[in-house]
Structure formats: C-alpha cells, structure tokens
C-alpha positions in Angstrom: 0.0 0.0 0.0 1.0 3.8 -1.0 0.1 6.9 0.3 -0.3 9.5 -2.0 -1.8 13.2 -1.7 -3.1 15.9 -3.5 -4.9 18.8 -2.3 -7.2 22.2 -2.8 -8.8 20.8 -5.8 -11.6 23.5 -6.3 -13.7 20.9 -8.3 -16.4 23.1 -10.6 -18.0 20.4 -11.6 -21.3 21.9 -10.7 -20.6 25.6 -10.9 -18.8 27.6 -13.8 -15.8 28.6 -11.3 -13.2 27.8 -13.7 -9.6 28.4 -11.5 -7.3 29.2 -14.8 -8.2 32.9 -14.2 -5.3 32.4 -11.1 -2.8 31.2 -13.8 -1.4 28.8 -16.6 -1.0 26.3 -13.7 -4.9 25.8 -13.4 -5.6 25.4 -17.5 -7.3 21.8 -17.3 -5.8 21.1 -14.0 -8.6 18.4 -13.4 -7.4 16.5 -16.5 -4.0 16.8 -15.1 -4.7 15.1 -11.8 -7.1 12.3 -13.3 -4.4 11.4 -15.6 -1.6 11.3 -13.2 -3.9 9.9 -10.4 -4.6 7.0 -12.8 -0.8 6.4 -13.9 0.4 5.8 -10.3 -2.2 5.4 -7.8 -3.8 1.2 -7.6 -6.9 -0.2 -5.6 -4.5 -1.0 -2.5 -3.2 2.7 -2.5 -4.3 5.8 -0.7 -5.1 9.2 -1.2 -5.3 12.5 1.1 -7.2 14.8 -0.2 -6.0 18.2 2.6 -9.8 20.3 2.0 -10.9 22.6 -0.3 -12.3 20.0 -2.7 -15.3 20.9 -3.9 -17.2 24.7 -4.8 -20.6 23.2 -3.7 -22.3 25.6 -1.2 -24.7 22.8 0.4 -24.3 19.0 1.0 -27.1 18.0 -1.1 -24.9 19.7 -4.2 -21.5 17.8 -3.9 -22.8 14.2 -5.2 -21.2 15.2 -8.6 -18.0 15.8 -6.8 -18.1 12.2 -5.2 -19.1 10.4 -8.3 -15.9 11.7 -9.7 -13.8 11.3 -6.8 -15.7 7.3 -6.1 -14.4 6.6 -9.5 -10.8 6.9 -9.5 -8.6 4.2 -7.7 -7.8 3.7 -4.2 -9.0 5.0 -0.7 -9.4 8.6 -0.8 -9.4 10.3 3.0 -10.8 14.1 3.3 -10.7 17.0 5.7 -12.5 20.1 5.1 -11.1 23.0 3.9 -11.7 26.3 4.6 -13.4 26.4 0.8 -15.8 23.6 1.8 -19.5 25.0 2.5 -21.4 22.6 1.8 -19.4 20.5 4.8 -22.0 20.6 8.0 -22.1 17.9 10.2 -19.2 15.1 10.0 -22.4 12.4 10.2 -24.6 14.1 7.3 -21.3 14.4 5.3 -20.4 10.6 6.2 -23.9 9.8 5.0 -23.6 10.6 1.3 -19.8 9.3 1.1 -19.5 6.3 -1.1 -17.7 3.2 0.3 -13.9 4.3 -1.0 -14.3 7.2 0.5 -13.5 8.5 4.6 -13.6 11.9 6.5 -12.1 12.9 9.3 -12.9 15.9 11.8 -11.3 15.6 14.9 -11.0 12.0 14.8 -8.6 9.3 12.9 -8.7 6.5 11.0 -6.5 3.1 10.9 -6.1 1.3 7.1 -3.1 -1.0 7.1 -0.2 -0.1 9.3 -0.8 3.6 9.5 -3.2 5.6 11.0 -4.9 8.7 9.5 -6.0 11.8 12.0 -6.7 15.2 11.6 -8.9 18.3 11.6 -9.0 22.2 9.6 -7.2 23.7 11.7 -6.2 27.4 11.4 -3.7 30.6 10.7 -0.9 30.9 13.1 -2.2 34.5 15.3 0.4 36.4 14.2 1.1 39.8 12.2 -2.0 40.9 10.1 -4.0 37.8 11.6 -2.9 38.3 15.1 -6.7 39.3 16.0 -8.4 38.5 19.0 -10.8 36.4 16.6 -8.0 34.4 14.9 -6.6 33.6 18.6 -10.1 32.1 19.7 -10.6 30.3 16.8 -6.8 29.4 16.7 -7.3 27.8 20.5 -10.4 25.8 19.6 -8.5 24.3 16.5 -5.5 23.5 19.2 -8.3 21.6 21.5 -9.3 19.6 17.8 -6.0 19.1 17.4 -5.3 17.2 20.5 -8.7 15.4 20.0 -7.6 14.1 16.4 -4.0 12.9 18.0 -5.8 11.2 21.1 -8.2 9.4 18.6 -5.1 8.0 16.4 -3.1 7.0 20.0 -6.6 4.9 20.9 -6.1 3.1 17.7 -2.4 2.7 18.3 -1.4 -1.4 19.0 1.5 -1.6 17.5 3.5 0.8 16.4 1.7 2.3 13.2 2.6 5.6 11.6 0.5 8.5 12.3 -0.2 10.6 9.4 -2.2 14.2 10.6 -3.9 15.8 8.3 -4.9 19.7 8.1 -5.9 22.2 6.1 -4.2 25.5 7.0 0.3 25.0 7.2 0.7 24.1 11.1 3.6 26.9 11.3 4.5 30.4 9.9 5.9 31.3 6.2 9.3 31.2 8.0 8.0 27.3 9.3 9.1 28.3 12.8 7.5 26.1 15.9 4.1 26.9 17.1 1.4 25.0 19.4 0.6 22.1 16.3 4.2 21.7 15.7 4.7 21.3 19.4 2.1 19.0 19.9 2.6 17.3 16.9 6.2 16.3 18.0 4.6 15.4 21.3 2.4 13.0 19.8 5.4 11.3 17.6 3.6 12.1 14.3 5.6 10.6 11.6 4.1 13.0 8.9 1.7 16.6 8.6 0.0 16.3 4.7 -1.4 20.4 4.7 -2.9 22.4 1.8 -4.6 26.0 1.7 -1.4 27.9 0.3 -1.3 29.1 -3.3 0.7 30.9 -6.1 4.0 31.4 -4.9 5.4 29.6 -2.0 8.7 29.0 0.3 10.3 25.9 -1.0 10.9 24.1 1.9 7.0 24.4 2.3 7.0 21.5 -0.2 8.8 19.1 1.7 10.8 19.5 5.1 11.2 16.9 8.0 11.8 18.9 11.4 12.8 17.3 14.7 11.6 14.0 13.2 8.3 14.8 11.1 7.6 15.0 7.2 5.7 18.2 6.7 4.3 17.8 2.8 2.3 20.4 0.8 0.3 19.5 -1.6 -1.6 21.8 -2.8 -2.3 20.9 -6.9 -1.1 24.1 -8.2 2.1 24.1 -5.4 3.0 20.6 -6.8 1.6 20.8 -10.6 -1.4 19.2 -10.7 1.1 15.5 -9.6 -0.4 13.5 -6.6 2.8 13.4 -4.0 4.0 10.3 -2.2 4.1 10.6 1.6 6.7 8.2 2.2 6.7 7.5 6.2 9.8 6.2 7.6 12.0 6.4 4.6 14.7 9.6 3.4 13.8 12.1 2.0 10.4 12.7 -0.1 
C-alpha cells in the first residue's frame, strides 16, 4: 500500500468557477490530476485529499464531486477546507460518502499499518491575523487538534505511523515552531499532509522533516497538478 496526496482541488463540476483565471497552472488542472492519479495510484493505494475539494455551497450539491472522486482508484481520506460550505455535520457528510471514501474531523482512521488523524485547523495568530478572533478560533483548532491525535493514540497497538492531516500550514511562512508543531512532535507524528497555500510559496513548504516529522504540501497548483508520495519512515520525499 502507497500513500499519496493531493490537495485544494476547487472541483467546478457543478458551478462555472473555472480556476485558470489564477494562472497557466490551473488550465485543465482536473485532466491533469485524473491522468496522473490513474498512472500511479492502484486499488491497495491511498489518497489524502488536505480540504478545499469541492465549490458546492450545500451537502445535497457535492454528489457530482463524489461520483468523480468514487471513480478513480484507491481509498481517498478528506478533511474540510476552509473552501468547503457545503461540509455541516461530519455524520450528514459521512452519510452521502461512497464506500472508498473516509472523513475525518477531529478523529482518525486506521487502514493497514498507519493511522490517518486530523482536523482544519487554522492561521498561526500572528502579524496581520494576530486578532483576537483568529486567537479564539486558533485555541479551539488547538483543543481539535489534541482530540484528532488522542483518537489516532486509541487506535495505536502496534506501532503504526500517524499521518495528521490539516488544512491550513501548522507553522508560519518562515515554518518556525508553534502549538501544532509542538504538539505534533509530542504526539510522535511521523508526517503533517497540509494544503490552503497558493501561487507562490517557500520551497521548503514543499517538503521538510523537522525534529523528526515529514511536513508535505500538496496543494495541486504548489505541486503541478502531480499527486505526491508521503513516504513515512524512509529519506527524503
């Protein structure tokens, strides 16, 4: 079994929301992914998909989205992004999901030898988003946080990778340390799969393993429309 991810896929399936208005990168970027998705990803494989998949505003509007994402191969895990209205309650959302397909909100996961956990989360409070509103929204993300890594240590018996999940970076552009990062290492995560960032971004936002954890983003347009391996307990990426 693999582990691949891609993220932020801004489906329009449903709505005229085409993305290439942010760029070359985005010209037929669904075509893109299907074709890679179908050249390395198998049945036994699977796939994080790090939120923002769909531009459905309500749940009853999405089954498009599924039928496409039911379709292609392997065992497809989602989080919601901060793109994803038509999310409401994790058990309506788990109600329409066809059987290859598994979200998470504050909970995890266990498929083979790893286990999947994780939840939205949130910007780091800082600078221009060091409000008093980002703060109290940043602490409730910290309590989901814990919840998600306390879910995936319930289902640990022997050993198996943890592999978090989130939607927002869990540090800073400059990736310094922060309460996820801290907790994260607390929790011996093997590897953090994030999205949300777009157009231009810090290399090492791609790929970099600090104090013993594989931070990945995988964004589409960040890793051109390719799914990424999330290889846990080997070098490098």
């Amino acid at each position: 079994m693999k582990i691949y991810s891609i993220s932020d896929l801004h489906l329009d399936i449903n709505y005229n929301k085409p993305m290439d208005i942010f760029g070359p990168v985005w010209h037929g970027h669904t075509q893109k992914i299907i074709e890679d998705w179908n050249r390395v990803v198998s049945e036994d494989d699977v796939v994080i998909l790090a939120g923002d998949y769909s531009w459905a505003m309500k749940i009853e509007e999405v089954s498009k989205d599924f039928d496409f994402l039911r379709a292609l191969k392997g065992k497809k895990i989602i989080i919601r992004g901060n793109h994803d209205y038509w999310w409401s309650s994790i058990s309506k959302v788990r109600a329409i999901l066809p059987e290859n397909i598994f979200a998470l909100q504050n909970d995890a996961i266990k498929i083979g030898d790893y286990i999947f956990c994780g939840n939205r989360g949130w910007l780091i409070p800082e600078g221009k988003f060091n409000t008093e509103e980002n703060k109290k929204i940043y602490a409730r993300e910290t309590i989901r946080l814990k919840l998600s890594l306390d879910s995936a240590k319930n289902l640990q018996t022997n050993n198996e990778k943890i592999i978090f999940i989130t939607h927002y970076p869990p540090f800073n552009n400059k990736i310094e340390p922060s309460d996820y990062t801290r907790m994260l290492e607390e929790y011996s995560v093997s590897a953090v799969v994030f999205g949300h960032l777009h157009g231009y971004v810090n290399p090492k936002m791609l790929y970099n393993e600090i104090n013993g954890i594989k931070y990945y983003l995988t964004s589409c347009d960040a890793v051109n429309n390719k799914l990424v391996e999330i290889k846990v307990g080997t070098n490098g990426i």
